[in-house]
Each structure stands twice: as structure tokens, then as C-alpha cells.
N, C-alpha and C positions, 0 to 999 in steps of 0.2 A: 792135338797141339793147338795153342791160343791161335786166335786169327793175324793177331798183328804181330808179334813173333814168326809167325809161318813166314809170314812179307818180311820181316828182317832178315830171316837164316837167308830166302831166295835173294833178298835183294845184295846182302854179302857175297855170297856164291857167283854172281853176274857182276858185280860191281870191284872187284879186287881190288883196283886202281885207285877208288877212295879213300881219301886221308884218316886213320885210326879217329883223329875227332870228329870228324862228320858222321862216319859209322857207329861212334859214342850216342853223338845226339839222335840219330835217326831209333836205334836202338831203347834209347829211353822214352824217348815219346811214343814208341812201340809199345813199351810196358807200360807206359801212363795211362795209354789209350786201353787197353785188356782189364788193368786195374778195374776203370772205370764203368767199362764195359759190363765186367762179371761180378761187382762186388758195390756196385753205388747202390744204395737204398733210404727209403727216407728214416731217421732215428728222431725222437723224443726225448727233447732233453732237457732238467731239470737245473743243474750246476754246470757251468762248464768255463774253466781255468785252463792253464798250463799245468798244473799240476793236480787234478782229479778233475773227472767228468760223471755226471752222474744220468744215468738215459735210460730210454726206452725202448725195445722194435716196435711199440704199436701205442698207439695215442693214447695217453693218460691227462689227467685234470693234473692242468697248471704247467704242463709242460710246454716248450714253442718246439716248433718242428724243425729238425736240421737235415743234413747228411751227411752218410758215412760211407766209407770205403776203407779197405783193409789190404795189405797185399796176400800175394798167394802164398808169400812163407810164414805166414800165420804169425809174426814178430809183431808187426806195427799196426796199430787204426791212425784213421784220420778224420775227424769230427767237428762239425762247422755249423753253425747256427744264423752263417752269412753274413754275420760281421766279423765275430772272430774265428780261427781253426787254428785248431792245434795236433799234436801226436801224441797217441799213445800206448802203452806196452801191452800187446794180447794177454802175456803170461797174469798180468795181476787181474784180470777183472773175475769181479765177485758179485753173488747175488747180493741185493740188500732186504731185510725182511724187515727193518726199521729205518727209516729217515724223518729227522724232523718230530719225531712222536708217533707217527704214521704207519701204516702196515703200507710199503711199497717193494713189496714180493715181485712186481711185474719190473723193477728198475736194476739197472747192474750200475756197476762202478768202477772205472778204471783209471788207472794212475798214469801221470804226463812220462812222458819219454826224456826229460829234459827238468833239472831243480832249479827254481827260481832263487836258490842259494849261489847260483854259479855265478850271476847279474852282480856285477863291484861297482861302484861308484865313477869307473873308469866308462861305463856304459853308458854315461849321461852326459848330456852335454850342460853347456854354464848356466841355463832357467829351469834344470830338471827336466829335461823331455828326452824321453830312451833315445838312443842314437840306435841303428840297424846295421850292421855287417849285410852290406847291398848285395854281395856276391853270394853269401853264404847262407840266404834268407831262405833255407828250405827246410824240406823234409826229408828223412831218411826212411827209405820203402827197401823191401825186400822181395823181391820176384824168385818165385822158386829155380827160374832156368838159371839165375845168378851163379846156384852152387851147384849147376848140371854143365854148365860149359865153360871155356874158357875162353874168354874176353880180352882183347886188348884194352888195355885203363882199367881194369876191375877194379872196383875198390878193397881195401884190406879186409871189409865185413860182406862184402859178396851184398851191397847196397847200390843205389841209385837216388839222387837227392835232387828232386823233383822243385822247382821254386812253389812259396805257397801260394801266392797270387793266382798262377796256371791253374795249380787244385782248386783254389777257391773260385774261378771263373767256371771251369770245365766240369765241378759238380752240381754246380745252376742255371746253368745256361745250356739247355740242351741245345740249342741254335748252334753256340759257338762249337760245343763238343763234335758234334756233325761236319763239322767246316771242319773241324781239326782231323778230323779221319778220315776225312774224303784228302786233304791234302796230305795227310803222310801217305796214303795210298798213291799217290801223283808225283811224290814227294817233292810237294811242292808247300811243304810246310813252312822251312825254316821264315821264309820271308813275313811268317803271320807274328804278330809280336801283342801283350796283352798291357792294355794301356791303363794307366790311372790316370782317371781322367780331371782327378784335381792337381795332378803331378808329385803328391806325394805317395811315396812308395811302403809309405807305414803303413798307409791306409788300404787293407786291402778286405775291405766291404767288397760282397758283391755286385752294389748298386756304383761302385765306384772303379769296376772292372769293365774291359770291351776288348772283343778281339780288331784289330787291325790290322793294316800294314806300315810295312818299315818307315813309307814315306808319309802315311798319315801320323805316324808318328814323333816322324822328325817334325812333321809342318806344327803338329801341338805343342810340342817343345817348344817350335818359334814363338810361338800365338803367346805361350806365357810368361817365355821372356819377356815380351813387350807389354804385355799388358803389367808389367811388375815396372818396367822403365817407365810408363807414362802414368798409371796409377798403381803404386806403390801399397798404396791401401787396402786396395782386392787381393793383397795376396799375403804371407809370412814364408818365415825361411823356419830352414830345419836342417838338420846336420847328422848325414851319418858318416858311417865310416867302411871305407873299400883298401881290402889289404892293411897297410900299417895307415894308409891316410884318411884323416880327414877333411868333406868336402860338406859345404855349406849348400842349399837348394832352396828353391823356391816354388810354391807351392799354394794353388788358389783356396780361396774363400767359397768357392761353388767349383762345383763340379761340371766341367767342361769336357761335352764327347770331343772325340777325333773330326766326328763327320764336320761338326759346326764352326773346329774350327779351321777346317780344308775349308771352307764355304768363306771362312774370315779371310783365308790367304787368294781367294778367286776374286772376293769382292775388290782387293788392296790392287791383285794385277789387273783386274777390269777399268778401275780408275788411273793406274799409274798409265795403260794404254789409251783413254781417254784426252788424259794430260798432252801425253805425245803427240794423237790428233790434232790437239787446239793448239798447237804452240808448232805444229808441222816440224817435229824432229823424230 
């Protein structure tokens, strides 16, 4: 039995009294973590869209190096080159003996999970730029205990829909990945949250991901509020859509970690305590 699955079924068992959604989430990032564990490898990849990906298992000319992960019900991959990642269906991949003119015998091929025919015009906001469904921004993985047990919330396809930012963080950052398993083990995960650090949530580079905490999180959120009220210029807005609503955001011009700007909000109460010194209040 997987390692962190084992820690679910025991920690079920012991925990009865837990709310059916906390046991949801401890449970997925269960699978996330196994996922990752048993199936991350580096891939080479030549093309890669939403809808085909064209790769490697071992380093060919001309290709950049990405990674992949798969789940254990052999349904879905998941395929990243660290700026972009996407999904796609095990059943179609094919060897290729031709690409391009070329004899590329060593590359496979597989088709996206999702048609870029489904995208309406409804998806765009008023200067052309994709809007994102915030909540529903994942992936659908399939873990084999899915169709072996019976789960409170299962989904109707005996799936689990992982946000992709998370994969795209925790398939490159081996640092972060580690923190994340030592804390479901503790399970003292939930409070970890994975930051964009320009505060756009389109953007999910992996140079523009970082694990944190809740409250460095909230404190970045502050930092760029304000930095958008006092200069306006460093930053731009963008608009996705949560549920039936649309919310308007803003979002820097550089990429600002958490840590610097926890550092911006120590600097602000160092001086607001300063003020109070001199003025004796």
C-alpha cells in the first residue's frame, strides 16, 4: 500500500470526528504526494500545447527538459516545461517515426485532455486576455484506491482535481515538495499555501511559484495592494471569473516573494513604532 495513503486510511480510523471536507483535503494531498513520489520523472519535450504534446524519456537534440507525472489509474499525465503544464489522456499516446521530416522513433505523442474548441468568447475579458475560472483552475488525476474504496465526496469519475499551480510548484521544487510531506505527515499542512509572487494567478511559472504561509500570504496581498494605490504603474489588473462572478485583480510588473514582502510590512511597523517613540504616544 502507497505511503501516504497508508497515513490517510490510519489517520481516518483515529480521527472519526473530522469534518468529511477536511478528510477530502487531507486525502488528496495524500494522493498528490504518492503521485509525485512514484511517477515524477524528467521528460523531453519537443511541442507542448493543451492540445498535443510531443516528448521524450531521455534527452534528444532540440528538445528542453520538462516533467511528468501520471496517476496510478493510468487515465491522465501531466506535463510541464515550467512555464506552461497541462493534461493529458494515456489512452492516445503514439510512437512517432516521423516529425517534422525527421526520423523521431525515440518521441511519443499524446493528445490534451481538454479542446481548445470548448474556450467562447465568453472567456475573455474586454482587451482579449483569457479570464481563469479561480476555483476550477486544475487538474483531474485518477488514483487507483479511487475505484477500490468508498469515499465520502467521491467524485462521479472516481477523480481528484488537484489545482495546477501546486503540481507545477511541487514537480520543481524539490524543497517545497519535502516541506509538503513532512507537513501532511504532521498534518500540519493545510496552513501551507503556494504563492504567486506577482499576484497573478494566470501566471503559474515555476519561477513565479513559492510555498508559504497563510499569513505571508495575506501580508503580500497587503504589500500589493499598496503598492498599486501609491504607484499605479508597477502594476496592471486582470479579471477572472469565480463561480457566476466576475472579479477584477491586480497584479505586479515583477515578481515579488512573500519573504520580502513580510520584510516590507516589519520595515512599515518598525517605523510606525519609531513615530510613537518621538511624538511619546
Amino acid at each position: 500500500m502507497r505511503k501516504f495513503f497508508k497515513f490517510y486510511l490510519d489517520y481516518s480510523r483515529e480521527h472519526s470526528d473530522v469534518s468529511t471536507t477536511v478528510m477530502a483535503k487531507i486525502r488528496n494531498a495524500c494522493f498528490v504526494a504518492d503521485t509525485l513520489d512514484e511517477t515524477l520523472k524528467p521528460v523531453y519535450v519537443k511541442h507542448l500545447t493543451s492540445d498535443y504534446c510531443v516528448y521524450s524519456l531521455s534527452p534528444q537534440p532540440g528538445a528542453i527538459e520538462g516533467r511528468l507525472i501520471h496517476d496510478t489509474g493510468h487515465k491522465r499525465m501531466i506535463i510541464s516545461d515550467g512555464v506552461r503544464i497541462y493534461s493529458y489522456i494515456m489512452d492516445t499516446i503514439k510512437q512517432l517515426r516521423n516529425y517534422n521530416d525527421v526520423d523521431n522513433s525515440a518521441f511519443l505523442k499524446v493528445y490534451g485532455a481538454r479542446s481548445e474548441k470548448q474556450v467562447t468568447s465568453e472567456n475573455f475579458d474586454s482587451n482579449g486576455e483569457l479570464m481563469n475560472r479561480q476555483a476550477r483552475d486544475g487538474f483531474h488525476i485518477y488514483p487507483e484506491e479511487m475505484a477500490q474504496y468508498s469515499f465520502p465526496g467521491n467524485t462521479r469519475d472516481n477523480s481528484i482535481v488537484p489545482y495546477k499551480y501546486v503540481l507545477q510548484l511541487l514537480m520543481w521544487d524539490p524543497h517545497a515538495f519535502e516541506t509538503y510531506k513532512k507537513r501532511i505527515l504532521t498534518y500540519d499542512f493545510e496552513n501551507l499555501i503556494i504563492n504567486h509572487m506577482n499576484n497573478d494567478c494566470r501566471d503559474n511559472a515555476k519561477d513565479n511559484l513559492e510555498l508559504v504561509t497563510a499569513v505571508q500570504n495575506n501580508l503580500h496581498g497587503w504589500v500589493v495592494q499598496e503598492i498599486h494605490r501609491v504607484r499605479p504603474e508597477l502594476t496592471y489588473d486582470f479579471v477572472i471569473q469565480t463561480g457566476k462572478k466576475y472579479n477584477t485583480k491586480h497584479a505586479l510588473r515583477f515578481r515579488l516573494p512573500a519573504a520580502r514582502a513580510a520584510a516590507v510590512c516589519a520595515e512599515i511597523d518598525t517605523l510606525v513604532n519609531e513615530l510613537a517613540a518621538e511624538f511619546n504616544v
